[in-house]
mmCIF file of the N, C-alpha and C atoms, coordinates in Angstrom:
data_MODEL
# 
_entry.id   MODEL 
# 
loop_
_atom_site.group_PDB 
_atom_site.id 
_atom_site.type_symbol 
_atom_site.label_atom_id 
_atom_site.label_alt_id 
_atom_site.label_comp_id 
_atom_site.label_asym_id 
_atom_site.label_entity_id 
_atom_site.label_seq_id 
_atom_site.pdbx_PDB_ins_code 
_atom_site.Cartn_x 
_atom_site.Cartn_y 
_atom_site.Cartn_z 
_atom_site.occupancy 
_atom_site.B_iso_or_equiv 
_atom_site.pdbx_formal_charge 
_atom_site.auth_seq_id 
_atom_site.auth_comp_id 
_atom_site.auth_asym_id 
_atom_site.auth_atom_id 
_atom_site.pdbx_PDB_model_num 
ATOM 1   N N  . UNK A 1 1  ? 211.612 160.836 -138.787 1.00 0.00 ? 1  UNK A N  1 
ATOM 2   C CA . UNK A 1 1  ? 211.051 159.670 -139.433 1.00 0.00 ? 1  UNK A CA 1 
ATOM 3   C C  . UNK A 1 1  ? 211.812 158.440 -138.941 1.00 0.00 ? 1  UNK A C  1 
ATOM 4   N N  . UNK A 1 2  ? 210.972 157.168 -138.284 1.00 0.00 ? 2  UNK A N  1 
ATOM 5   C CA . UNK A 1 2  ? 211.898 156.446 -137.840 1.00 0.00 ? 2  UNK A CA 1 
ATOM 6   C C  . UNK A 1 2  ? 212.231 155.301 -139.177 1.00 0.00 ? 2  UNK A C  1 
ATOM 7   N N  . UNK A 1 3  ? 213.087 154.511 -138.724 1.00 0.00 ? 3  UNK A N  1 
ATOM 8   C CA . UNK A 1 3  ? 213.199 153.421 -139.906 1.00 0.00 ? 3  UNK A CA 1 
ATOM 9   C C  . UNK A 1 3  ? 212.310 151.859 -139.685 1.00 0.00 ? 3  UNK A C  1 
ATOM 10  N N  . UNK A 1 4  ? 212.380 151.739 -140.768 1.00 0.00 ? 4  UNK A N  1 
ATOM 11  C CA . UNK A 1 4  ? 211.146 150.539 -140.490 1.00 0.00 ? 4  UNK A CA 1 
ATOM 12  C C  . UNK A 1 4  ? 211.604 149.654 -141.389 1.00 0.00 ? 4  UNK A C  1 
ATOM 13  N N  . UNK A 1 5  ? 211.731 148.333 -140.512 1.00 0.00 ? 5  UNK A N  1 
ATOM 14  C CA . UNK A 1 5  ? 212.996 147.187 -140.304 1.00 0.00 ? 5  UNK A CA 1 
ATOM 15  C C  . UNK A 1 5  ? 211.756 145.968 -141.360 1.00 0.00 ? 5  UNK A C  1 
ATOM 16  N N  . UNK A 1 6  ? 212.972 145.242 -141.875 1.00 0.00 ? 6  UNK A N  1 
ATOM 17  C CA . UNK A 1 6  ? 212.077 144.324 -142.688 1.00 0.00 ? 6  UNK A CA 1 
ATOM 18  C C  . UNK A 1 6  ? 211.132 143.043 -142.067 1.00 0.00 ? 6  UNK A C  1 
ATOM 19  N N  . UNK A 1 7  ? 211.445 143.370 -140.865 1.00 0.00 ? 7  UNK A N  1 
ATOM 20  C CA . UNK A 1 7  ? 210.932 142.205 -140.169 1.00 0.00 ? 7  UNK A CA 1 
ATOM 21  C C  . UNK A 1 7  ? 210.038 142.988 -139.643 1.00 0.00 ? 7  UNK A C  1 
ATOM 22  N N  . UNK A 1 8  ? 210.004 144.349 -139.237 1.00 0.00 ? 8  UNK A N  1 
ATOM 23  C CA . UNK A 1 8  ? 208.475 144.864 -138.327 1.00 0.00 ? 8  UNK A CA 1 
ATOM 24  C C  . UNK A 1 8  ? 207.654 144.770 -140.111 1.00 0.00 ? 8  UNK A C  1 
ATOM 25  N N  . UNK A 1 9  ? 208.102 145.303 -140.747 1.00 0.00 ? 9  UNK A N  1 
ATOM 26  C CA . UNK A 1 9  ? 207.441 144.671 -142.387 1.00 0.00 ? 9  UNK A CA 1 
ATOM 27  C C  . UNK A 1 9  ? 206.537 143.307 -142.373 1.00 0.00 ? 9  UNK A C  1 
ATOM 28  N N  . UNK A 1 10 ? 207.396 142.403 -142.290 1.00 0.00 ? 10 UNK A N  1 
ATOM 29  C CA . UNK A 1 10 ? 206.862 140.858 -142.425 1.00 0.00 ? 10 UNK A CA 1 
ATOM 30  C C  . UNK A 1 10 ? 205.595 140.371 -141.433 1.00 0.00 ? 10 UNK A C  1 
ATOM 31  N N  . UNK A 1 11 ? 206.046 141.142 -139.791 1.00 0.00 ? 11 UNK A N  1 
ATOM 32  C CA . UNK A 1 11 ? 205.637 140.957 -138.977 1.00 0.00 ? 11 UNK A CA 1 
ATOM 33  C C  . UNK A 1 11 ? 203.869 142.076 -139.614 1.00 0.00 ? 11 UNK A C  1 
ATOM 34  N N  . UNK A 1 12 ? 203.884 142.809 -139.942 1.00 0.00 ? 12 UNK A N  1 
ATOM 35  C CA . UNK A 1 12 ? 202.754 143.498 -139.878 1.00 0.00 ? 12 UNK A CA 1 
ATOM 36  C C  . UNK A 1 12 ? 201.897 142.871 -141.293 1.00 0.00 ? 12 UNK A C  1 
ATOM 37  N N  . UNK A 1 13 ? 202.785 141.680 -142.128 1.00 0.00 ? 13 UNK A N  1 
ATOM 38  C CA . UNK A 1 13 ? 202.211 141.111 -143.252 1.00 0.00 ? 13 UNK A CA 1 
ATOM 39  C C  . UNK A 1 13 ? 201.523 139.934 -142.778 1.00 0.00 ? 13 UNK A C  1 
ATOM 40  N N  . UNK A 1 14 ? 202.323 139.337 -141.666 1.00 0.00 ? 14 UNK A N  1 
ATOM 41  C CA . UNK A 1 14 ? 201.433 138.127 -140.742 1.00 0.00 ? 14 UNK A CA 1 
ATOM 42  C C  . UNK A 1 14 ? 200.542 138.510 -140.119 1.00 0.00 ? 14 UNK A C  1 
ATOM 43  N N  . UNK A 1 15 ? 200.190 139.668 -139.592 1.00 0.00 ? 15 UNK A N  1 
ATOM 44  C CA . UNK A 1 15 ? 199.342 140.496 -138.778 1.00 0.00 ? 15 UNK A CA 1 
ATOM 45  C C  . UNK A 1 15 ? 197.857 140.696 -139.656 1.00 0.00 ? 15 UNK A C  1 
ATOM 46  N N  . UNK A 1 16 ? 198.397 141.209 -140.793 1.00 0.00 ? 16 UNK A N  1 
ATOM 47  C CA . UNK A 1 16 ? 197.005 141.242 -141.710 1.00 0.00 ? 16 UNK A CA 1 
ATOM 48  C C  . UNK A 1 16 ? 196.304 140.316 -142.214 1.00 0.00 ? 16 UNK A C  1 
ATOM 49  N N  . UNK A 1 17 ? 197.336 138.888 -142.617 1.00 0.00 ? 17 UNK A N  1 
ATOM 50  C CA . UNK A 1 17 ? 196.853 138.051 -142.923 1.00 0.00 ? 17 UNK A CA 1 
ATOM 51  C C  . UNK A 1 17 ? 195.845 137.121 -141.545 1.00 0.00 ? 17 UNK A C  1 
ATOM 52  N N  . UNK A 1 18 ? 196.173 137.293 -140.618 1.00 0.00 ? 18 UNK A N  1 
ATOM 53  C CA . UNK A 1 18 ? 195.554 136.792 -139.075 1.00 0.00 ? 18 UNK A CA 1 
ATOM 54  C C  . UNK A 1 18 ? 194.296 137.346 -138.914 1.00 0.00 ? 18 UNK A C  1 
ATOM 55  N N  . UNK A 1 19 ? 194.379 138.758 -139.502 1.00 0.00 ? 19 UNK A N  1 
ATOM 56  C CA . UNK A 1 19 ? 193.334 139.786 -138.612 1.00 0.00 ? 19 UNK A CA 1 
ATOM 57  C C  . UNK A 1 19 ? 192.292 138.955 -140.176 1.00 0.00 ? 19 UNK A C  1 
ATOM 58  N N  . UNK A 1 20 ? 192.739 139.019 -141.418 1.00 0.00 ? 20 UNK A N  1 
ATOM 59  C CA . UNK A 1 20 ? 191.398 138.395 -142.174 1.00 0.00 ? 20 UNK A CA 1 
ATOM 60  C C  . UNK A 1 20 ? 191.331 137.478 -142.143 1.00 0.00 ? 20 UNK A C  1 
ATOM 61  N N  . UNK A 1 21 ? 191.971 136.211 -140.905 1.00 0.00 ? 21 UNK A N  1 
ATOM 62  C CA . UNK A 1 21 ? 191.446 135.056 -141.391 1.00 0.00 ? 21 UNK A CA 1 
ATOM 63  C C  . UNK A 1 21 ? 189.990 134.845 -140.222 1.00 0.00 ? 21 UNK A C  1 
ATOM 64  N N  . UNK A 1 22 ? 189.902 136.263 -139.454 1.00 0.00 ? 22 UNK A N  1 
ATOM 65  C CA . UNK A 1 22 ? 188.679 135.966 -138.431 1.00 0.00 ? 22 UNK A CA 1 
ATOM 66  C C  . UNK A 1 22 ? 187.901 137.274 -138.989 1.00 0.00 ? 22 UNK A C  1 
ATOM 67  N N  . UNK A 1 23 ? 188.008 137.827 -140.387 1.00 0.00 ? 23 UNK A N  1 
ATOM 68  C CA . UNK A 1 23 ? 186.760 138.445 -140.635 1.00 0.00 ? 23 UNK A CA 1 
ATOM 69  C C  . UNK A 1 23 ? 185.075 137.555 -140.734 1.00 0.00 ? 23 UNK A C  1 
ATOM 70  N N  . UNK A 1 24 ? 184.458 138.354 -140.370 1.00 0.00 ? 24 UNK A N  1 
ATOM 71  C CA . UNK A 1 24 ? 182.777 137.856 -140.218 1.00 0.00 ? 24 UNK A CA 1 
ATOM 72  C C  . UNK A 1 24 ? 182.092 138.198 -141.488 1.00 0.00 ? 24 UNK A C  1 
ATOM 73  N N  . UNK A 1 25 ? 182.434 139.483 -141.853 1.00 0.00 ? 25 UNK A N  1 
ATOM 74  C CA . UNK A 1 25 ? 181.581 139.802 -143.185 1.00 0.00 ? 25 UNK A CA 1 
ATOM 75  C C  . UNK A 1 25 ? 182.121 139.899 -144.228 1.00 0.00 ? 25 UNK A C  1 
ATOM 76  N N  . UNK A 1 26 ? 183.261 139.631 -144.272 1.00 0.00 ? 26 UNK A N  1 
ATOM 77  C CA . UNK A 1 26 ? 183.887 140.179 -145.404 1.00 0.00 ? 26 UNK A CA 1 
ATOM 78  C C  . UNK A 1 26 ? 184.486 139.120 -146.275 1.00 0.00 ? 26 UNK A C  1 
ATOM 79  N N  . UNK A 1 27 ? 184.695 139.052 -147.140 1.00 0.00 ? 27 UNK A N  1 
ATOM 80  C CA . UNK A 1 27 ? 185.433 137.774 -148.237 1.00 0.00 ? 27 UNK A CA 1 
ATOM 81  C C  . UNK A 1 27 ? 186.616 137.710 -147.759 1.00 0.00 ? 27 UNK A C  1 
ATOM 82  N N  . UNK A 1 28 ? 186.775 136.436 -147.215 1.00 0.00 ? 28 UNK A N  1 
ATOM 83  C CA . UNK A 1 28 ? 188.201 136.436 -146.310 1.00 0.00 ? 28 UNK A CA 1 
ATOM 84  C C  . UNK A 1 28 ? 189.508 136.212 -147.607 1.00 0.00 ? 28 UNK A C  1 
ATOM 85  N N  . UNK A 1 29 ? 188.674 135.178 -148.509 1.00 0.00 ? 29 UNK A N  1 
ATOM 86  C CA . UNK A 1 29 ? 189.578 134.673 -149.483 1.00 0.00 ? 29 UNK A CA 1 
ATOM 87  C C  . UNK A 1 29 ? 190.131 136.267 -150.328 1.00 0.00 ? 29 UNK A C  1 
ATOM 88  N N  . UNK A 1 30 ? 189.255 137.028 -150.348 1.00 0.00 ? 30 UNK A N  1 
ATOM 89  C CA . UNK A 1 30 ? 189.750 138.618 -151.356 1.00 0.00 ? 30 UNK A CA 1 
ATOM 90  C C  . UNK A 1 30 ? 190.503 139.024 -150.354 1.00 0.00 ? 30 UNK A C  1 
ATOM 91  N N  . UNK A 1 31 ? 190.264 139.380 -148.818 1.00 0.00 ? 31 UNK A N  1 
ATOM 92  C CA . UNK A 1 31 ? 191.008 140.126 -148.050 1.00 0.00 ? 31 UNK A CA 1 
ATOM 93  C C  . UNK A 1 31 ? 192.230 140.068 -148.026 1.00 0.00 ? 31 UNK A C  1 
ATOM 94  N N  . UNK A 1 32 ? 192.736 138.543 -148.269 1.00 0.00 ? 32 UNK A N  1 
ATOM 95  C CA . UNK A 1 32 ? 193.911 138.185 -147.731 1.00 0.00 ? 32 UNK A CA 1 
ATOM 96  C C  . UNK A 1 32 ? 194.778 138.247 -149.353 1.00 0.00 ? 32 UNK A C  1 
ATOM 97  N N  . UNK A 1 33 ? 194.067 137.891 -150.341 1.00 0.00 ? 33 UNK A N  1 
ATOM 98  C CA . UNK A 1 33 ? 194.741 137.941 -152.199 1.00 0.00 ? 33 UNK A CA 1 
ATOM 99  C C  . UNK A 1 33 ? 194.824 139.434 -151.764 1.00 0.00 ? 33 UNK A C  1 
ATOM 100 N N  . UNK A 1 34 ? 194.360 140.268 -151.254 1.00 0.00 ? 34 UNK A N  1 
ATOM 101 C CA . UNK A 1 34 ? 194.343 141.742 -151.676 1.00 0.00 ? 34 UNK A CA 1 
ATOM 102 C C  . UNK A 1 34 ? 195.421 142.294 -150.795 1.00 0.00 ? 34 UNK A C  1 
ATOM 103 N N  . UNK A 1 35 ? 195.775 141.786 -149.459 1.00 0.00 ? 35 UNK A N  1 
ATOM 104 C CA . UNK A 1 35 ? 197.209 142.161 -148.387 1.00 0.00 ? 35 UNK A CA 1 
ATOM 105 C C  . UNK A 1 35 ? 198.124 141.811 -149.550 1.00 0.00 ? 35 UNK A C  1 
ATOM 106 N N  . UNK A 1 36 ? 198.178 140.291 -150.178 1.00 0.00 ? 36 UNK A N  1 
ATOM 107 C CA . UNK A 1 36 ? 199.474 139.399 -150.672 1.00 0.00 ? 36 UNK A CA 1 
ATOM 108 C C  . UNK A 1 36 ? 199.789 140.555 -151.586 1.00 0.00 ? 36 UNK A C  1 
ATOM 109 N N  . UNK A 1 37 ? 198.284 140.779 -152.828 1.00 0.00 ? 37 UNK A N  1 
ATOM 110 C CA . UNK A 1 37 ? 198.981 141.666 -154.039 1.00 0.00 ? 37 UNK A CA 1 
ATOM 111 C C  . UNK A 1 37 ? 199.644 143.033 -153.794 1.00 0.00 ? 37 UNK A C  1 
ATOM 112 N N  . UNK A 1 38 ? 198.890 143.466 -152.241 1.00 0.00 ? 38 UNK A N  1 
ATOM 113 C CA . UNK A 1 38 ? 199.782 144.895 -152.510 1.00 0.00 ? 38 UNK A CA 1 
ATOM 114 C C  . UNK A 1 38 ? 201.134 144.507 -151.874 1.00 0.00 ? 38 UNK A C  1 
ATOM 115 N N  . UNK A 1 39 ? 201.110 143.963 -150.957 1.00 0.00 ? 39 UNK A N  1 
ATOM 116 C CA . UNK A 1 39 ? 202.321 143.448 -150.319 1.00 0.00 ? 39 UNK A CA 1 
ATOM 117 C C  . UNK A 1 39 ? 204.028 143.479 -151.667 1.00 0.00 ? 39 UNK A C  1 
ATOM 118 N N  . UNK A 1 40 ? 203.145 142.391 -152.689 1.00 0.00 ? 40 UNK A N  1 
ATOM 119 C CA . UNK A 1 40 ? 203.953 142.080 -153.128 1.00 0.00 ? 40 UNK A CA 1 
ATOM 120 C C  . UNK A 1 40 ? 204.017 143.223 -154.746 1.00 0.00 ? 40 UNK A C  1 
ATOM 121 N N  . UNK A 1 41 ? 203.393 144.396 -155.021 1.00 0.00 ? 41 UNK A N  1 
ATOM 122 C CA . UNK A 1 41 ? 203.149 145.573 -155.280 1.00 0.00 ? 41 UNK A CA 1 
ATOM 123 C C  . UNK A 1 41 ? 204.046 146.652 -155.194 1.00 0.00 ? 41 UNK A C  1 
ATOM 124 N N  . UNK A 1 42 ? 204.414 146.275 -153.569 1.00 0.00 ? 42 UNK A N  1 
ATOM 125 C CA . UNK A 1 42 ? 205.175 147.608 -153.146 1.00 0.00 ? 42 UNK A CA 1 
ATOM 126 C C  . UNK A 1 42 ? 206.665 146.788 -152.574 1.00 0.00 ? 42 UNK A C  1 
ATOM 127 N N  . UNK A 1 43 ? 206.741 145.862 -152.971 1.00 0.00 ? 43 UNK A N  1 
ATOM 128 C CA . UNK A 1 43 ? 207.641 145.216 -152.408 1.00 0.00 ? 43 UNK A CA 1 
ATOM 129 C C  . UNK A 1 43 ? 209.200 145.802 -152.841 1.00 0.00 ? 43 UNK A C  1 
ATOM 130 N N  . UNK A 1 44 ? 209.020 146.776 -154.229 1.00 0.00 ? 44 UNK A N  1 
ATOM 131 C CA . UNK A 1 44 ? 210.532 147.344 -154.578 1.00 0.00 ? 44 UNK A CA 1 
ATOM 132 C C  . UNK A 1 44 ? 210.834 148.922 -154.500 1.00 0.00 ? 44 UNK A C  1 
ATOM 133 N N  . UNK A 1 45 ? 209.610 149.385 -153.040 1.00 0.00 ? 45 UNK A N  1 
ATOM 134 C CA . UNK A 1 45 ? 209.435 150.244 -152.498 1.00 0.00 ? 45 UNK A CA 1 
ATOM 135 C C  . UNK A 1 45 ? 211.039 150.702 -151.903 1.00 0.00 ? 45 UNK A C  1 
ATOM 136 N N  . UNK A 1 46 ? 211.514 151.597 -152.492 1.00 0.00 ? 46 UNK A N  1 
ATOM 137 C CA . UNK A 1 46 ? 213.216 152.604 -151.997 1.00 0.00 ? 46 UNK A CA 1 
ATOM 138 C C  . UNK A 1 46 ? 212.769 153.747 -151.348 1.00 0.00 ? 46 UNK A C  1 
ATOM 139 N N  . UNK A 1 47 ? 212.081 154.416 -151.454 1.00 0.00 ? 47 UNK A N  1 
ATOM 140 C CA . UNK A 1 47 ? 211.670 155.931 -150.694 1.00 0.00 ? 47 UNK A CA 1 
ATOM 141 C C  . UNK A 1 47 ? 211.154 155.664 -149.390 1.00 0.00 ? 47 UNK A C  1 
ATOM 142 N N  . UNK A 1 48 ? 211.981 155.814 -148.779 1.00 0.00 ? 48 UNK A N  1 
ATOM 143 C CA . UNK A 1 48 ? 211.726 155.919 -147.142 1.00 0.00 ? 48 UNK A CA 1 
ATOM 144 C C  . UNK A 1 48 ? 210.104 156.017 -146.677 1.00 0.00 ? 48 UNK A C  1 
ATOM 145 N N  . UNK A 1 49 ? 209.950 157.650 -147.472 1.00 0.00 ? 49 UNK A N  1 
ATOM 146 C CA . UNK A 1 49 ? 208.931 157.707 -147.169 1.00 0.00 ? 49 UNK A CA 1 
ATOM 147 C C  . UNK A 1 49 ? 207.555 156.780 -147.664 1.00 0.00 ? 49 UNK A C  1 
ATOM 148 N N  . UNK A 1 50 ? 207.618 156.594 -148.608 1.00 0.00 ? 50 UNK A N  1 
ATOM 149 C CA . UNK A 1 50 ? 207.009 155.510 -149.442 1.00 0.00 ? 50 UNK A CA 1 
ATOM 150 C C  . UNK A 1 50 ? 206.717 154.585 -148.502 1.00 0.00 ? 50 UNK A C  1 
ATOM 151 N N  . UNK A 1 51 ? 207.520 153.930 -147.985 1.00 0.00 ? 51 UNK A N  1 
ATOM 152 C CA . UNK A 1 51 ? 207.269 153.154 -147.056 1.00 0.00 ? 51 UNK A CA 1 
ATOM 153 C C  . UNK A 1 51 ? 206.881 152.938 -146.085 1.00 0.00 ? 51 UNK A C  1 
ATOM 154 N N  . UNK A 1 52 ? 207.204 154.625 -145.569 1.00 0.00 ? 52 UNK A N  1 
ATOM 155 C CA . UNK A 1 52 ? 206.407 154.664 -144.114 1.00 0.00 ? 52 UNK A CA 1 
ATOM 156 C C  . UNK A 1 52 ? 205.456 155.005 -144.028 1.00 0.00 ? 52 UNK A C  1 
ATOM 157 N N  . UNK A 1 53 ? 204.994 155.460 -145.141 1.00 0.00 ? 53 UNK A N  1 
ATOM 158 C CA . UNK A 1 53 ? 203.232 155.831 -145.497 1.00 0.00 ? 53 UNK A CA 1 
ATOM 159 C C  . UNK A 1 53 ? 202.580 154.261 -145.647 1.00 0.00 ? 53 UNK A C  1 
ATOM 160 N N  . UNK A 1 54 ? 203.419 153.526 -146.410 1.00 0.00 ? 54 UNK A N  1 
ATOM 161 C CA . UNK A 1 54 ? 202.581 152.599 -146.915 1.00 0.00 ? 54 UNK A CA 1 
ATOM 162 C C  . UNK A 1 54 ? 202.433 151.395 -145.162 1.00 0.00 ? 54 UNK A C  1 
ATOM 163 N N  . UNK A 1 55 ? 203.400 151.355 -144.434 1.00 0.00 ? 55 UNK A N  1 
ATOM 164 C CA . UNK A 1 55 ? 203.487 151.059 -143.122 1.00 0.00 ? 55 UNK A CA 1 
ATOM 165 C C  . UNK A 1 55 ? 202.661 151.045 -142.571 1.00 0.00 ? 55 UNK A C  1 
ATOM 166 N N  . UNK A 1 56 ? 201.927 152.883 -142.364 1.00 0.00 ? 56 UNK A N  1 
ATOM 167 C CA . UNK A 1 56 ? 201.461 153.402 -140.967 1.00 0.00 ? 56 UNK A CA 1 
ATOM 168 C C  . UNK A 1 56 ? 200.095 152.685 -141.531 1.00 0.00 ? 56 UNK A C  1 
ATOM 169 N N  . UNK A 1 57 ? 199.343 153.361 -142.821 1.00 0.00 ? 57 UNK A N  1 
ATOM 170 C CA . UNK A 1 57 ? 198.618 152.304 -143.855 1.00 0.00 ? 57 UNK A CA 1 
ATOM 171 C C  . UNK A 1 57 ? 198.126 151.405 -143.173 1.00 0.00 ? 57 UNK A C  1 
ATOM 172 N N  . UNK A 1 58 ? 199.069 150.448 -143.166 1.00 0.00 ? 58 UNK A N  1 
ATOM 173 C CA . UNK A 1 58 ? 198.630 148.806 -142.865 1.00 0.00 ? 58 UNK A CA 1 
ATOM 174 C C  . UNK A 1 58 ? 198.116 148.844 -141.382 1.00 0.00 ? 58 UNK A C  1 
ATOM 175 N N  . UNK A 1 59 ? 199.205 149.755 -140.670 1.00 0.00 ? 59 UNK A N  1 
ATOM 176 C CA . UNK A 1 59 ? 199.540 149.639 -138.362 1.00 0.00 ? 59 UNK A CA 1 
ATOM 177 C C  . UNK A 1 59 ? 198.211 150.114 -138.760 1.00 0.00 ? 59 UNK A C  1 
ATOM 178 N N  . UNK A 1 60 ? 197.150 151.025 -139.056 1.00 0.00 ? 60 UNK A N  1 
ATOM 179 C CA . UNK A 1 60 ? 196.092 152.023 -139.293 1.00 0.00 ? 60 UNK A CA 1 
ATOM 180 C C  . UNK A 1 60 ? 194.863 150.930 -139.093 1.00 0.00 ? 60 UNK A C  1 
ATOM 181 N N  . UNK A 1 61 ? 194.822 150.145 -140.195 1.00 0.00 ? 61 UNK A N  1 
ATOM 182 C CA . UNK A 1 61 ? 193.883 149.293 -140.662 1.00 0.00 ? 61 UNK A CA 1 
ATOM 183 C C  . UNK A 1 61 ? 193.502 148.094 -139.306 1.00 0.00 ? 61 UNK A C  1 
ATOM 184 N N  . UNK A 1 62 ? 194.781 147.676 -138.871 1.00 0.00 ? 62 UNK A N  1 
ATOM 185 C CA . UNK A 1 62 ? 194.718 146.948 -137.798 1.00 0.00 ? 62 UNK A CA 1 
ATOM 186 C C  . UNK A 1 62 ? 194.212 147.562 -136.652 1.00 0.00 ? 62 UNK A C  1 
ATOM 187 N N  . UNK A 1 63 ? 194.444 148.708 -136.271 1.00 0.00 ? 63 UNK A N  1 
ATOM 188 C CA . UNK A 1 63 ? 194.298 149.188 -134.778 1.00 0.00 ? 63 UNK A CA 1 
ATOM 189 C C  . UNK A 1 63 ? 192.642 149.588 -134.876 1.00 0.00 ? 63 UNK A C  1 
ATOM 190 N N  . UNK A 1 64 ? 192.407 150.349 -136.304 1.00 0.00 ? 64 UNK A N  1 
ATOM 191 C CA . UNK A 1 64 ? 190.935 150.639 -136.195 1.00 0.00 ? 64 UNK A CA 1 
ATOM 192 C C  . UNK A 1 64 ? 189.618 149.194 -136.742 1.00 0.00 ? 64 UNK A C  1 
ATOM 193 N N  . UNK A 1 65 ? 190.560 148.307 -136.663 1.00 0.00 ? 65 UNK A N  1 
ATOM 194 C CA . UNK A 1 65 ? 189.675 146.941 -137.502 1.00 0.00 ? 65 UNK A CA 1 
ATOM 195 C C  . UNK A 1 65 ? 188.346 147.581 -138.592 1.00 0.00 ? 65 UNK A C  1 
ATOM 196 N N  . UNK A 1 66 ? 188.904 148.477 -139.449 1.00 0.00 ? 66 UNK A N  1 
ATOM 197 C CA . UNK A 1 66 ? 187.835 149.067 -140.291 1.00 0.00 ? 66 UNK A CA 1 
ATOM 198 C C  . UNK A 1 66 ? 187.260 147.947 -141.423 1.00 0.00 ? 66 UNK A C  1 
ATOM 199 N N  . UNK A 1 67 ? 187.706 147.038 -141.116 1.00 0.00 ? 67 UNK A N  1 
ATOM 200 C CA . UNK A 1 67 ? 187.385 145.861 -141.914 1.00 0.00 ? 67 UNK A CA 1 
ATOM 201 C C  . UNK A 1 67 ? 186.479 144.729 -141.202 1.00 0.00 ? 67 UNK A C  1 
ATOM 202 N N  . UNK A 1 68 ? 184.869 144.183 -141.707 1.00 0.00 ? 68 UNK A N  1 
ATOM 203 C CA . UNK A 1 68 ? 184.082 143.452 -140.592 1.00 0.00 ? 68 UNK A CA 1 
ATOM 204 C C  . UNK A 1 68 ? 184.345 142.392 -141.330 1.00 0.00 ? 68 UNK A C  1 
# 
């Protein structure tokens, strides 16, 4: 399991917020309240794993743009 640094964190929180500010179909204004709330949700996330689930999660969402 590798470790996952607070800045590849932040960096993948700017990433989501980018990828919804060029959604086409989707409520950009919910997309982006809905990154912030979980963001800030899981933010007192301690279990490694916890985190790296909740991580791959986010890397997931981006690479497959399952969001129009």
């Amino acid at each position: 399991m590798s470790h996952i640094t607070k800045l590849q964190i932040l960096k993948l929180y700017k990433d989501l917020l980018r990828y919804g500010q060029g959604l086409r179909f989707t409520d950009k204004d919910y997309f982006c309240n809905r990154i912030r709330r979980e963001f800030r949700k899981n933010r007192e996330l301690g279990d490694e794993s916890e985190i790296s689930f909740n991580f791959e999660k986010g890397t997931a969402l981006l690479i497959r743009r399952a969001v129009q």
